[in-house]
C-alpha positions as CSV (number, residue, x, y, z in Angstrom):
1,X,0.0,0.0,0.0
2,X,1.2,3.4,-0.8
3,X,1.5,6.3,1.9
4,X,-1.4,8.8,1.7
5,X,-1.8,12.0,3.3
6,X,-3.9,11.9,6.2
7,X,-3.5,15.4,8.5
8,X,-1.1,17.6,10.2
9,X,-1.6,17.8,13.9
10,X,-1.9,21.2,15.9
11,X,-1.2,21.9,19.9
12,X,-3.2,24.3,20.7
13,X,-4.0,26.4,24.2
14,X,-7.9,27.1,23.6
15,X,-9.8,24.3,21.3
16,X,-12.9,25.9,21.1
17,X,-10.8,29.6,20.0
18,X,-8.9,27.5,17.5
19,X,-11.8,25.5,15.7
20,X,-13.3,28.9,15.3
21,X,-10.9,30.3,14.1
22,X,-10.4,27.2,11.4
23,X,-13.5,27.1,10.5
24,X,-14.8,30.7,10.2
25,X,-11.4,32.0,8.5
26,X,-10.4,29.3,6.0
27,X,-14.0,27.0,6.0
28,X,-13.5,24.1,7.6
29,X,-15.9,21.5,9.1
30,X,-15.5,19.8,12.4
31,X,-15.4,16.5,12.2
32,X,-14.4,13.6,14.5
33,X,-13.6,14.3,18.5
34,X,-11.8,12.1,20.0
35,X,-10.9,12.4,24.3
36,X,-7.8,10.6,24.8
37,X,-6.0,8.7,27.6
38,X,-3.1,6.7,29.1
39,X,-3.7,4.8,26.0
40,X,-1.3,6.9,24.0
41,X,1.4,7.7,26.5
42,X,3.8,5.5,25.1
43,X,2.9,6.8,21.5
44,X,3.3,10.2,22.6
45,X,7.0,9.4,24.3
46,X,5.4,10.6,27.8
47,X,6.7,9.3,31.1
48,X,4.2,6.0,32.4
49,X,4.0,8.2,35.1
50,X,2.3,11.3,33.5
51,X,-1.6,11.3,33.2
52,X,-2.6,11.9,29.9
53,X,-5.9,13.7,28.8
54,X,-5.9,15.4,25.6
55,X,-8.9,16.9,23.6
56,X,-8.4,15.6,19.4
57,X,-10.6,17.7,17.4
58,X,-10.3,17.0,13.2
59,X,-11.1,19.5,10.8
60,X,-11.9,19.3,7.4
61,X,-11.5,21.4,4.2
62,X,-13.8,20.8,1.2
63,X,-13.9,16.9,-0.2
64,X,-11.6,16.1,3.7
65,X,-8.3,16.1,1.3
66,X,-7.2,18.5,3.7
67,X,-7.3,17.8,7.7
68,X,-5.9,19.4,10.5
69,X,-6.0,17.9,14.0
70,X,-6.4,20.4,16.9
71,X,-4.6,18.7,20.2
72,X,-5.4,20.6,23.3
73,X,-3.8,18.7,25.9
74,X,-5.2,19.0,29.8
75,X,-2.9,17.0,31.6
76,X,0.0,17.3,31.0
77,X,-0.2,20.9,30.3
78,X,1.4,22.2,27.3
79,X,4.0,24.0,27.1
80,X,6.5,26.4,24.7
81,X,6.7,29.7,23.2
82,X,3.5,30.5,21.4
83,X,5.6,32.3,18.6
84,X,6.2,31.8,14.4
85,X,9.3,29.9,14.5
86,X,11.9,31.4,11.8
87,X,11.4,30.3,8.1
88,X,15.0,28.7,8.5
89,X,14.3,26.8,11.4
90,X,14.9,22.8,10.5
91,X,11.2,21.3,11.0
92,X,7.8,22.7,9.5
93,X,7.4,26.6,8.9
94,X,4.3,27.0,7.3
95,X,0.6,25.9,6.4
96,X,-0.4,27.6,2.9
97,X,-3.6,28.4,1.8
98,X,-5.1,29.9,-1.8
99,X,-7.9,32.6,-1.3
100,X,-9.6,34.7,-3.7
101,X,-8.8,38.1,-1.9
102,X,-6.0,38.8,0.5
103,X,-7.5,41.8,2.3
104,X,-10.9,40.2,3.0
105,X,-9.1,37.1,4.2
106,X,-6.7,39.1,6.2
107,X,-10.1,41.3,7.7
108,X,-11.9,38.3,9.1
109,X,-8.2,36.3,10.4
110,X,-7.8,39.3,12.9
111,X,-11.6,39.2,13.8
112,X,-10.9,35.4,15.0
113,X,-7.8,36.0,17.3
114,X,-5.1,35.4,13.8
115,X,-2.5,38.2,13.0
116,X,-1.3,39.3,9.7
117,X,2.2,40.5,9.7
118,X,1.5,43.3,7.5
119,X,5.9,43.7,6.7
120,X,5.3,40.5,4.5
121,X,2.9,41.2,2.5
122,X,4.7,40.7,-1.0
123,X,2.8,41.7,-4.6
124,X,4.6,40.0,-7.5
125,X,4.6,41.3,-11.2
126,X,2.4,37.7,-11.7
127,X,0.0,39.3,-9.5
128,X,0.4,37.4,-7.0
129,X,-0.4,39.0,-3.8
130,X,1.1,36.9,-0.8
131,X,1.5,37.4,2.8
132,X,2.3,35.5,6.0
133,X,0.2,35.5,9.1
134,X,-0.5,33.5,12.5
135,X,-3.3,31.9,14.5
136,X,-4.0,32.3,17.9
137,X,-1.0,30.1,18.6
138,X,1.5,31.3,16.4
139,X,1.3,29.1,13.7
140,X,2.7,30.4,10.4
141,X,0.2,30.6,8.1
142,X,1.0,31.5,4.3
143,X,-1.9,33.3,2.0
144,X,-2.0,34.3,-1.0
145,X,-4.1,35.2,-4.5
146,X,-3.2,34.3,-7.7
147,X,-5.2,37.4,-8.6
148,X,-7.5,35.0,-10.4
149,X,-11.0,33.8,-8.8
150,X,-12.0,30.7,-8.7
């Protein structure tokens, strides 16, 4: 069997702020929940003597090709800076997604907790209009506009 692309996974500090903020900014659906245990301690390289209880929400974009997996974790608490990580940092640096119009996207990521780093924003001769932002977390987040709708 070949490898196919299931989701990227999330930790997030408020799961209810961060599903909205999926789902109103970039249209996704929430999908499966899952509340998980001691079960996956050893999968998640925790100590066996750490309590595990972490909230799994799934979130899906359009025909589910695309899935994100929020993890707010209760016990243990998560930790770490809540901060883009550099764009030359080994490890991932960015989600990416296509929209129509750059400004309105940019209006209603703000309205749901997101920033938009405004000394991004880059407009190529293409017409490309691109510009990176975050979510309530930190996560990079790429958009950009082809300049073409549709």
């Amino acid at each position: 069997m070949k490898p196919a692309w299931s989701h990227v996974g999330i930790c997030v500090s408020d799961i209810e702020r961060s599903k909205r903020f999926y789902c109103e900014v970039f249209g996704f659906v929430a999908t499966d929940f899952y509340d998980v245990g001691n079960d996956y301690r050893g999968l998640m390289e925790m100590s066996p003597d750490v309590n595990v209880r972490l909230l799994s929400q799934f979130l899906q974009l359009g025909d589910g090709a695309t899935r994100i997996e929020l993890l707010y974790f209760e016990s243990p608490p998560a930790d770490g800076p809540r901060t883009r990580r550099r764009m030359n940092q080994y490890g991932m640096t960015h989600i990416n997604f296509r929209v129509d119009d750059v400004d309105a996207l940019a209006t209603k990521l703000r309205a749901f907790g997101g920033e938009v780093h405004d000394h991004t924003r880059t407009k190529l001769a293409s017409g490309t209009d691109v510009v990176y932002c975050s979510d309530p977390d930190g996560v990079r987040i790429e958009v950009y506009s082809t300049g073409q709708r549709g």
